[in-house]
C-alpha positions in Angstrom: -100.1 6.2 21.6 -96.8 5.3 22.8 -93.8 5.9 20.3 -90.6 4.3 20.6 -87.9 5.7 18.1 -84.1 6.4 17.8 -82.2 9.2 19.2 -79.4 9.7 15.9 -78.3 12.3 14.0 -80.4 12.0 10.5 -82.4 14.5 10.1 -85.8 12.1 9.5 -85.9 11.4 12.8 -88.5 12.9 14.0 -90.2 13.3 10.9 -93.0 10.8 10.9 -94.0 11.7 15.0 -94.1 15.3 13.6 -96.6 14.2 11.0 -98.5 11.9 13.1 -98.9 14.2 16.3 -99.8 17.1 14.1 -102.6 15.7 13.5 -104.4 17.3 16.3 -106.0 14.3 17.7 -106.8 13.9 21.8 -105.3 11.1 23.3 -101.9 10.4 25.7 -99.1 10.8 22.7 -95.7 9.2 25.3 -92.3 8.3 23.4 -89.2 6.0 24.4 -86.5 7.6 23.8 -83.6 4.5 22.6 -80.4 6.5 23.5 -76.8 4.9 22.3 -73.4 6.1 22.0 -71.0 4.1 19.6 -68.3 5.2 21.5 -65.8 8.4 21.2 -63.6 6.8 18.5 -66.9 6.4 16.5 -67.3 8.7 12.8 -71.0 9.7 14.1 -69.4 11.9 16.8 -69.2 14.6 14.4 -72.6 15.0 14.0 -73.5 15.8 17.7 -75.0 18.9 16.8 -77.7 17.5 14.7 -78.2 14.7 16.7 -78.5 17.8 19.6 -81.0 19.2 17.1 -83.2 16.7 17.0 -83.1 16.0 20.4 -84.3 19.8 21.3 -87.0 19.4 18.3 -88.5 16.1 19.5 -88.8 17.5 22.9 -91.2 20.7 21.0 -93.1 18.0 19.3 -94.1 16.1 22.4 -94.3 19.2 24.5 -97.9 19.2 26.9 -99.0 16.3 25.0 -97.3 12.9 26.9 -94.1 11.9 28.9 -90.6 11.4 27.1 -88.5 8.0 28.8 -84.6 7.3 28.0 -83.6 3.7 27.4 -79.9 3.9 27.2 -78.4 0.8 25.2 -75.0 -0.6 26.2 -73.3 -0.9 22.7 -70.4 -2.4 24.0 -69.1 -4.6 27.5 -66.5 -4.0 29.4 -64.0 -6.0 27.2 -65.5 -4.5 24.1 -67.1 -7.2 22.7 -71.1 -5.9 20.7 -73.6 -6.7 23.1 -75.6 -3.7 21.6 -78.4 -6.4 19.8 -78.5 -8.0 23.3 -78.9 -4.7 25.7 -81.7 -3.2 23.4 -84.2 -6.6 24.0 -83.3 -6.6 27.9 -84.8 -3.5 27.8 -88.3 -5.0 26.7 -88.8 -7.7 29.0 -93.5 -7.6 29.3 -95.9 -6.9 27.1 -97.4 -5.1 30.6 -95.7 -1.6 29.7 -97.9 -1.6 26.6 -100.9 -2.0 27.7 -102.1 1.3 28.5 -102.0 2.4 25.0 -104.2 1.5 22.1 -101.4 1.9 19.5 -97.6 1.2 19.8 -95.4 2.8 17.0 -91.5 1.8 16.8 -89.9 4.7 14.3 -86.8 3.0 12.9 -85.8 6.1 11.1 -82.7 7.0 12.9 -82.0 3.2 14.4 -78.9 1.1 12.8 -80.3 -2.5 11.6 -78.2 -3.9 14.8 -80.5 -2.3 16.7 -84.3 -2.2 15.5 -83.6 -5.8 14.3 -83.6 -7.2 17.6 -85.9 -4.8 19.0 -88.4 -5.7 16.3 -87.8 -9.3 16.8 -88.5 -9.1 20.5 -91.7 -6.8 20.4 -93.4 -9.0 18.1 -92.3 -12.4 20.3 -94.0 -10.1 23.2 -97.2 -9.7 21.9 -97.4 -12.7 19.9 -97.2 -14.3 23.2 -101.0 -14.0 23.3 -102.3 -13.5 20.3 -106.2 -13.9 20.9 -106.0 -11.5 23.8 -107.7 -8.1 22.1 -106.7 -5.9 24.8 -103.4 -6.2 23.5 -102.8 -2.6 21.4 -101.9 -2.3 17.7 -98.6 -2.5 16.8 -96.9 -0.6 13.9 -93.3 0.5 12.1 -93.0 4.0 10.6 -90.5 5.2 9.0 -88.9 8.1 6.9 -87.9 7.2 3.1 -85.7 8.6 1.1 -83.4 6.6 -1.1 -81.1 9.3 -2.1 -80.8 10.0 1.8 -79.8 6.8 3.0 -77.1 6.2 -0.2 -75.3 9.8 1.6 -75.2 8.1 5.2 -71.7 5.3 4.5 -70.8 3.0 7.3 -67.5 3.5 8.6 -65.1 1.2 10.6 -66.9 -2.1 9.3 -66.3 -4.8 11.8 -63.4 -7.1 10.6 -66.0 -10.2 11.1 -70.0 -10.7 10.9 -71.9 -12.2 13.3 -75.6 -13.7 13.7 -78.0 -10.8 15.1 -79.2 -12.1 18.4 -82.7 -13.1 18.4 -82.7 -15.6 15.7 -81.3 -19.3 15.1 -78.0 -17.8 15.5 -76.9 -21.4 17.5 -78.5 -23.6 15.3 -75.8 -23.1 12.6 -73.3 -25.0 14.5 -75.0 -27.7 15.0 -73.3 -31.2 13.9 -76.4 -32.9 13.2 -77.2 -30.7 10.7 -73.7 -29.2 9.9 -73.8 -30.6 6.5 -77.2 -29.2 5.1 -77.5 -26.9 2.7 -77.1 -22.9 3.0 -79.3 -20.7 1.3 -78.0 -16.8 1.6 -80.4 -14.1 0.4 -78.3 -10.8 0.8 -80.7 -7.5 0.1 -78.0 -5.7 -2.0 -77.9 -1.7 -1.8 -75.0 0.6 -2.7 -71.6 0.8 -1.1 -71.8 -2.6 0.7 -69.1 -4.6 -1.1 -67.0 -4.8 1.6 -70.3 -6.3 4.2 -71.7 -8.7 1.7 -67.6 -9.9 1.4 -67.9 -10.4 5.4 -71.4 -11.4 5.5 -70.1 -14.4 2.9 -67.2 -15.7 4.9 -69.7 -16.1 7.7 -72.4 -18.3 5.9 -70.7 -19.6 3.6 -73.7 -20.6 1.2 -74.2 -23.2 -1.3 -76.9 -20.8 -2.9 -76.8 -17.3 -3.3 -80.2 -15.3 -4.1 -79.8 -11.7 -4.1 -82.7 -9.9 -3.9 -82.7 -6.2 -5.6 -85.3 -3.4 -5.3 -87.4 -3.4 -8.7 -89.4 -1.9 -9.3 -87.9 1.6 -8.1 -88.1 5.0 -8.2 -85.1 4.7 -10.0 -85.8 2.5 -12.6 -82.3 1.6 -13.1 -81.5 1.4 -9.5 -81.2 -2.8 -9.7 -79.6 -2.3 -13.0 -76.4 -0.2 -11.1 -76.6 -2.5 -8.7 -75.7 -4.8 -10.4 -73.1 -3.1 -12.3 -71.6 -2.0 -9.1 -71.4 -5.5 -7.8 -70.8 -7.3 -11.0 -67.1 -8.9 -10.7 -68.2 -9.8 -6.7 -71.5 -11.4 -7.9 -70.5 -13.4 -11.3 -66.8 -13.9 -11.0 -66.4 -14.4 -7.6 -69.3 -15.6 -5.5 -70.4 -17.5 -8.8 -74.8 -15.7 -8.5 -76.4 -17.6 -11.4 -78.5 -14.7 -13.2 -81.8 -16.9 -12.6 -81.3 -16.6 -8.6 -82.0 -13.2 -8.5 -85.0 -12.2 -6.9 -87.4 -8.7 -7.2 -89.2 -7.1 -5.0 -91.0 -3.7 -4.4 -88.5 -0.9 -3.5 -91.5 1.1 -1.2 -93.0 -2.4 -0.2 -91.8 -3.8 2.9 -94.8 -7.0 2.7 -93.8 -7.7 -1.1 -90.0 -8.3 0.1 -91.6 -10.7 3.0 -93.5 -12.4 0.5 -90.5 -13.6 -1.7 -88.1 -14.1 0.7 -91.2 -16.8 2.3 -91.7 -18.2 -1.3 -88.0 -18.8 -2.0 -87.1 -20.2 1.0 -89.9 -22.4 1.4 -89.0 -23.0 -2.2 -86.0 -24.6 -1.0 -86.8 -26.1 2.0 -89.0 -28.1 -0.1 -86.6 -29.2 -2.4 -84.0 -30.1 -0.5 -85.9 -32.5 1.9 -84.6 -35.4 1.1 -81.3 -33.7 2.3 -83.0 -33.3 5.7 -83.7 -29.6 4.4 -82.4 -26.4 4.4 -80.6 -23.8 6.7 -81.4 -19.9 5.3 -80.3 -16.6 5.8 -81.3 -13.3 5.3 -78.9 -9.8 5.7 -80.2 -6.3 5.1 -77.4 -4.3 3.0 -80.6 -2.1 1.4 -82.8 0.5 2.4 -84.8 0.3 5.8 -88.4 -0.3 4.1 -86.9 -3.5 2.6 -85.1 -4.6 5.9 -88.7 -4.3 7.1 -89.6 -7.1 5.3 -86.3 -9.1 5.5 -87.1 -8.9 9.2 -90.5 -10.1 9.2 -89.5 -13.2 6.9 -86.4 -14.3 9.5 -89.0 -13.8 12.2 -91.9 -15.8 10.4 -89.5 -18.7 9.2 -87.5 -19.2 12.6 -90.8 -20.2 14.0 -91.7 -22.2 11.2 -93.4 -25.9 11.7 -94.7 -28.3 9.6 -94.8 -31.3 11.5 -91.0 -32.3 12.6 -89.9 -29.9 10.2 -88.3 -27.1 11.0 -85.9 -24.1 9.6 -82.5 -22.4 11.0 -83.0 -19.1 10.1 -79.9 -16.5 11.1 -79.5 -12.9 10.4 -76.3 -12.3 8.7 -74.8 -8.8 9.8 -71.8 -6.6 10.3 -71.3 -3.9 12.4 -69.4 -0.7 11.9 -68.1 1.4 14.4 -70.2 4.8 12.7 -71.7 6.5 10.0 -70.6 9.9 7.5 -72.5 12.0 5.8 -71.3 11.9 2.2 -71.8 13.7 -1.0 -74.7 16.3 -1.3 -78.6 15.8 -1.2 -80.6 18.0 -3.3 -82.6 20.4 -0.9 -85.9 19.5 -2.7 -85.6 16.2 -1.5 -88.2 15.2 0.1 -88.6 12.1 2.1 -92.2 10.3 2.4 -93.9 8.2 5.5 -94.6 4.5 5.3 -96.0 2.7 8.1 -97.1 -1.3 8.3 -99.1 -2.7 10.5 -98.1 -5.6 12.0 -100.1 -6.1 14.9 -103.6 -5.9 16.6 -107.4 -5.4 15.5 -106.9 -5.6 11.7 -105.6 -9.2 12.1 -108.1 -10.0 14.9 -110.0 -13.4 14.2 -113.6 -13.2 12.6 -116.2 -14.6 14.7 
């Protein structure tokens, strides 16, 4: 197995190659290590004794049983512009480095969404790139859940503009043969991101909002305060009609893909007569429903049907770090999910 995860400062980082290694299986057990510093102005600095922590804990975890690589990701060039989204799928160029394992796992635990985005994005291109081929290993995401967790970690420094992630139809949007069609925005909403969906907005500017909110949850009223929290933005501002919204499985990453497929297909559809759609997805939620944002933008930018096709973007902004706010119970306890997403399970029947 070859692991490639995060090297942060939340404490779930190494939390589901713990679980998985401790196991007791035989067999190679490798990582990648994806190492990047947000600079020394950045909030997350502080933390460099947990990040120090985890660093000395993965290295016990993977002691005697495989090799540990470093992949350092250039977060920003020379003149400071992000090319953080950019560096991270330079650094994945063949599907040849995988091939000596029978299972690949990416552990987006302690990755920012500008980072395991694009990496996602580019693994799956990789070995889509011959699908039929079964030597090709399995492919899967794991990661460490805990909703009251990730509402304590708060972006700081937002960027002052959002951007299309590299990796997606970013280009396609300026277009002036299809300037004029219609924008569809479906912004996963989560807690504390007023001030991102406000950026996220000016960027697309949509003709169709859809937000999509976690429901069911363990919460049960987390979509309700979500709401609540955003309510002026939503109704008053940005004008959401209450029939747009859209539900989906707060632990299910493929229930999230499903919808965001339906609606925008939905649309698409619709609007053809209008020469069809443009659509966009951003991930303001937890990481188990960016999962599924992410596998919807990848599906849909590769979308055919005849001469039909879709822009699909990634809508996101950037912050320069992350703080630690408020107080988690200690019995919190944070679970594993994995999806597959690759390999023998979706192998053709013969």
């Amino acid at each position: 197995m070859l692991f490639v995860l995060g090297h942060g400062f939340d404490t779930r980082m190494c939390d589901c190659a713990d679980a998985i290694l401790g196991l007791g299986k035989d067999g190679t057990r490798d990582a990648v290590v994806i190492e990047y510093d947000e600079g020394p102005q950045s909030p997350s600095q502080q933390y460099r004794a947990l990040r120090d922590a985890n660093g000395s804990r993965l290295q016990s975890i993977f002691n005697k049983r495989g090799n540990i690589g470093i992949r350092k990701i250039r977060m920003f060039s020379d003149d400071g512009r992000r090319i953080g989204a950019r560096s991270i799928t330079n650094e994945f160029l063949s599907i040849g480095e995988f091939l000596s394992y029978t299972d690949v796992v990416v552990d987006i635990s302690a990755l920012p969404r500008g980072l395991y985005f694009p990496l996602l994005a580019k693994m799956l291109a990789l070995f889509d790139q011959e699908q039929h081929d079964r030597s090709h290993p399995n492919l899967h995401v794991v990661v460490s859940h805990s909703t009251e967790r990730d509402n304590q970690i708060v972006d700081e420094g937002v960027d002052e503009a959002a951007t299309f992630l590299h990796g997606f139809a970013a280009a396609s949007f300026e277009l002036e043969a299809t300037r004029d069609q219609p924008r569809i925005w479906i912004p996963l909403m989560g807690k504390n991101q007023r001030l991102q969906i406000e950026r996220v907005y000016e960027l697309v500017q949509p003709d169709e909002i859809c937000p999509l909110l976690p429901s069911p949850a363990r919460n049960p009223r987390n979509a309700d305060d979500i709401v609540l929290e955003y309510r002026e933005l939503l109704f008053d501002q940005l004008r959401v009609e209450p029939q747009n919204f859209i539900y989906a499985a707060e632990t299910n990453p493929f229930e999230v893909y499903r919808q965001i497929m339906k609606s925008v297909l939905h649309y698409q559809e619709a609007l053809h007569p209008l020469g069809g759609c443009k659509a966009v997805v951003s991930a303001m939620s937890s990481k188990l429903l960016s999962l599924g944002a992410l596998l919807a933008a990848y599906e849909l930018s590769r979308w055919r049907r005849g001469d039909d096709r879709i822009d699909m973007g990634v809508g996101h902004v950037d912050a320069q770090g992350y703080n630690l706010t408020g107080h988690v119970p200690a019995e919190t306890t944070s679970e594993h999910y994995t999806a597959w997403l690759y390999g023998e399970c979706y192998a053709p029947t013969t």
